[in-house]
N, C-alpha and C positions, 0 to 999 in steps of 0.2 A: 935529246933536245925537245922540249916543250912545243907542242903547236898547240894553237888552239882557234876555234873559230871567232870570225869576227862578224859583224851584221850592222850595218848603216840606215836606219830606216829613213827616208826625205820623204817631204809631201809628192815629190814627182816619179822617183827614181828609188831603188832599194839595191846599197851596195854590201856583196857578203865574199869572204875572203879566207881562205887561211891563212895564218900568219905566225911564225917562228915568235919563240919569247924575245928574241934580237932585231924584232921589228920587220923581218922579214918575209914579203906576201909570195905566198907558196902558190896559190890559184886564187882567182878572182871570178866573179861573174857581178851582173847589171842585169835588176828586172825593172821592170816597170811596179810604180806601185800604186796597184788596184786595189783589192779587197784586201782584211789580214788573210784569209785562209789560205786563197790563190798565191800571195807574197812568201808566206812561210813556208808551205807546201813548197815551191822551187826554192826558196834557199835549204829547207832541211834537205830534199834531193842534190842538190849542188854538193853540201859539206857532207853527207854521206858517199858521193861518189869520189870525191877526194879524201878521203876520211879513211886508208889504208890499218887493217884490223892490227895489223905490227906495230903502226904508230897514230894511235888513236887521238882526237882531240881529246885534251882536257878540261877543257870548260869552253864557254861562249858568253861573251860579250855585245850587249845591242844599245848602239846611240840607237835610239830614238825619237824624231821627231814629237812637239809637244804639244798640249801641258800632257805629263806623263805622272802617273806617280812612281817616286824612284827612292821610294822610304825600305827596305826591305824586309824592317819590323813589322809592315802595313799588310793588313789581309789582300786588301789591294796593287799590292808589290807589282809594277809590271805592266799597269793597264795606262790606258789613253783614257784623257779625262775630256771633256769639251772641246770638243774641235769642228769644223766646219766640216774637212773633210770628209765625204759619206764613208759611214761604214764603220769608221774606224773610233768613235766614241763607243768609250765599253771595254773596249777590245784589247784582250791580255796577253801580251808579248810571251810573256813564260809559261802560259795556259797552252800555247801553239806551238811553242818550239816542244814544251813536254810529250808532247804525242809520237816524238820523234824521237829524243835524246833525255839521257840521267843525267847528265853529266851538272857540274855547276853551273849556274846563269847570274847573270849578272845586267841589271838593267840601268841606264841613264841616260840622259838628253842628248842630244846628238851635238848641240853645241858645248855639253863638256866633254864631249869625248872627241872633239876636234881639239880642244885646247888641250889636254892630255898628251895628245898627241906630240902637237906645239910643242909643247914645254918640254917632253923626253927627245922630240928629236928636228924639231925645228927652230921655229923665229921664237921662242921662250926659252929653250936651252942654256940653263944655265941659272935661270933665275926662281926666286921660291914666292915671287908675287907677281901675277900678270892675268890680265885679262884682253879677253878674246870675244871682240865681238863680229857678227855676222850683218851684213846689210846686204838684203836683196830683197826678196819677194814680203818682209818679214824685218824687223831686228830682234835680234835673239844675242844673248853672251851667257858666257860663264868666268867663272871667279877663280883664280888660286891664289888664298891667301898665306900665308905662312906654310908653303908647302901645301893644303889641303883643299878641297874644293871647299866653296860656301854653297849651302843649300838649307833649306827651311824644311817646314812639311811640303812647301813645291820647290820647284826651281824659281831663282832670281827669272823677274823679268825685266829685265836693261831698260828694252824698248821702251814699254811702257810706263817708265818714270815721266812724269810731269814735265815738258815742253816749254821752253821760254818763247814770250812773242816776239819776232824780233822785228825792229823796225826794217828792215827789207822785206819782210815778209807783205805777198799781197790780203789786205785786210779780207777780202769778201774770199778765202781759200778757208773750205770749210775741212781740212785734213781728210784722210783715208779709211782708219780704225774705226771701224763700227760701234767699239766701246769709249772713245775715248777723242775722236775725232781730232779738232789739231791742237790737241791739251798736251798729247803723248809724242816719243821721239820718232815711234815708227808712222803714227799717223801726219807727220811731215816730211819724215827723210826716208822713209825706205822704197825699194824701186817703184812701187801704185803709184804715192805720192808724188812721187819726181814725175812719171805721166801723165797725173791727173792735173797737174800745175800747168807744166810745161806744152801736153798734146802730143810731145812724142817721148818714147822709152830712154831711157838717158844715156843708152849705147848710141842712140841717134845723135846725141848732142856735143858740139866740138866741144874741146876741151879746156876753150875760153869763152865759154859759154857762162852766164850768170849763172845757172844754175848751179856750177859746182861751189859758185862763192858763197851760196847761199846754203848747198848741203855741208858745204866742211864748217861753217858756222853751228850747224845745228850738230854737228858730234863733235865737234869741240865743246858745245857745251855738256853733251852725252859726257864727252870722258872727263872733264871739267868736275860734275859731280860727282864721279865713281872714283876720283883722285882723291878727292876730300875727305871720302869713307878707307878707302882701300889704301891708299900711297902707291899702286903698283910701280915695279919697276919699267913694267912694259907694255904697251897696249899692240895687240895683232887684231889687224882690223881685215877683216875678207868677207866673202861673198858678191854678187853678181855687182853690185853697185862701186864696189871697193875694185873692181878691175881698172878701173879711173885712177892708175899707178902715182899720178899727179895729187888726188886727195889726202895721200896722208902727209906729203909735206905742208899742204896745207892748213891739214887739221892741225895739225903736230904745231905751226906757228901761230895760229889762233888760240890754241890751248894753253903756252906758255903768256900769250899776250894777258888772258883771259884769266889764269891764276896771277897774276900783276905779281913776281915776286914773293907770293905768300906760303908757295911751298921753297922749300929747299933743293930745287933739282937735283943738285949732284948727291947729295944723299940716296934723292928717291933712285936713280939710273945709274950708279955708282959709275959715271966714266963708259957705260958701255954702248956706246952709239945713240942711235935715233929713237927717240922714247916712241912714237908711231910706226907700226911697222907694217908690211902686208904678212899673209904667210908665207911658211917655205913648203907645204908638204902636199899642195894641190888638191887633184881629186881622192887623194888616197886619206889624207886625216882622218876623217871620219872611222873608216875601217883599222885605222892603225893604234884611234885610240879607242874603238870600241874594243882590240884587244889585251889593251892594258889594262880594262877592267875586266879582262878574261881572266887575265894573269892573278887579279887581285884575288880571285877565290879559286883558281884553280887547287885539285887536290895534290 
């Protein structure tokens, strides 16, 4: 049976895993994530010391936190492009693990390798178009369309699609996003924004609170757009914001109000439940679908 390593990189946190080709995590560990060297350094120690010479990993897999380059034609194959976080602009994923392991590697966004995940064995099971988006510190999503991820020379950025105003909105709210301020989805809706509106963290905020009327407005219109390009069957919506188990029925009802009829529902959802969903696969996603792209190159 197949193992192979898996690796999560987050802005806070770095989750690394072994993991059975059957989805199943053999050992796990949780660093903090500082520097690359200090972060790679204890995961290559972790997957070497579960790493048994009888039954060797086969390749490795890393969602990584972004913008990342995840072309692997690219001399660049690997690296972290602009990011705020210290340290880690520059910094080549496969450059790191190399000092440690031959084996295959395999680089991409950590939010497609949550939806990966989804789709083989969670809330997208079953369907060959869904996307997945993330609201927390950040929006972030990925795509699967006809079975296959969409990707450019970068990764889609969801978030950062152009913002409608909406009349609830307070006028003098000058958004979050540094690049883009309240033009973009995440410089509205993602968790900054909901504090810097509001004054406090939106886990503070009950649950008939305006505010969520006004966040599920604004990803309804997020998934609003990406309906009109994509048709997904399924939209899995998570991260820290999305724990608000109450939001996706409401997106999910603003979004059909909000296409007026002009899609086809039952085509796009073929009869199978709630087009909004949360996920199913928790803290483990990440590491489950960084090792689906172990598998894709393993030898």
């Amino acid at each position: 049976m197949r193992r192979v390593g898996a690796i999560e990189v987050g802005g806070t946190k770095t989750v690394a895993a072994i993991v059975s080709e059957f989805g199943e995590v053999v050992a796990r560990t949780q660093v903090k994530t500082t520097t690359p060297p200090e972060v790679f350094q204890q995961v290559s120690q972790f997957l070497q010391r579960h790493d048994p010479k009888t039954r060797p990993i086969q390749a490795i897999g890393v969602g990584q936190f972004g913008p990342v380059d995840i072309q692997p034609a690219s001399s660049n194959y690997g690296s972290v492009l602009a990011t705020p976080k210290p340290g880690w602009a520059g910094a080549n994923v496969i450059a790191e693990l190399r000092q440690t392991f031959t084996v295959p590697i395999a680089v991409d966004t950590d939010v497609n390798a949550a939806l990966l995940a989804e789709v083989e064995w969670g809330a997208g099971r079953g369907f060959s178009d869904v996307v997945y988006i993330t609201v927390g510190t950040g929006i972030g999503g990925g795509i699967l369309s006809s079975g296959r991820l969409v990707n450019g020379p970068l990764h889609p950025e969801l978030g950062h699609m152009r913002a409608p105003s909406l009349a609830e909105e307070r006028a003098e709210f000058a958004g979050v996003c540094p690049f883009h301020g309240s033009r973009c989805f995440e410089g509205v809706a993602a968790g900054p924004a909901i504090k810097a509106r509001w004054g406090v963290a939106g886990e503070a905020l009950a649950p008939d609170h305006p505010a969520w009327e006004l966040e599920a407005e604004y990803l309804a219109a997020l998934c609003h757009n990406i309906a009109m390009i994509f048709s997904p069957q399924r939209f899995v919506l998570g991260g820290g914001v999305m724990q608000q188990q109450h939001l996706h029925r409401k997106i999910e009802s603003r979004l059909v109000r909000s296409l007026a009829q002009y899609l086809f529902l039952d085509a796009v959802q073929d009869d199978q439940g709630p087009w909004v969903v949360p996920p199913q696969l928790g803290a483990d996603a990440g590491v489950l679908g960084a090792s689906l792209l172990a598998n894709r190159v393993a030898r």
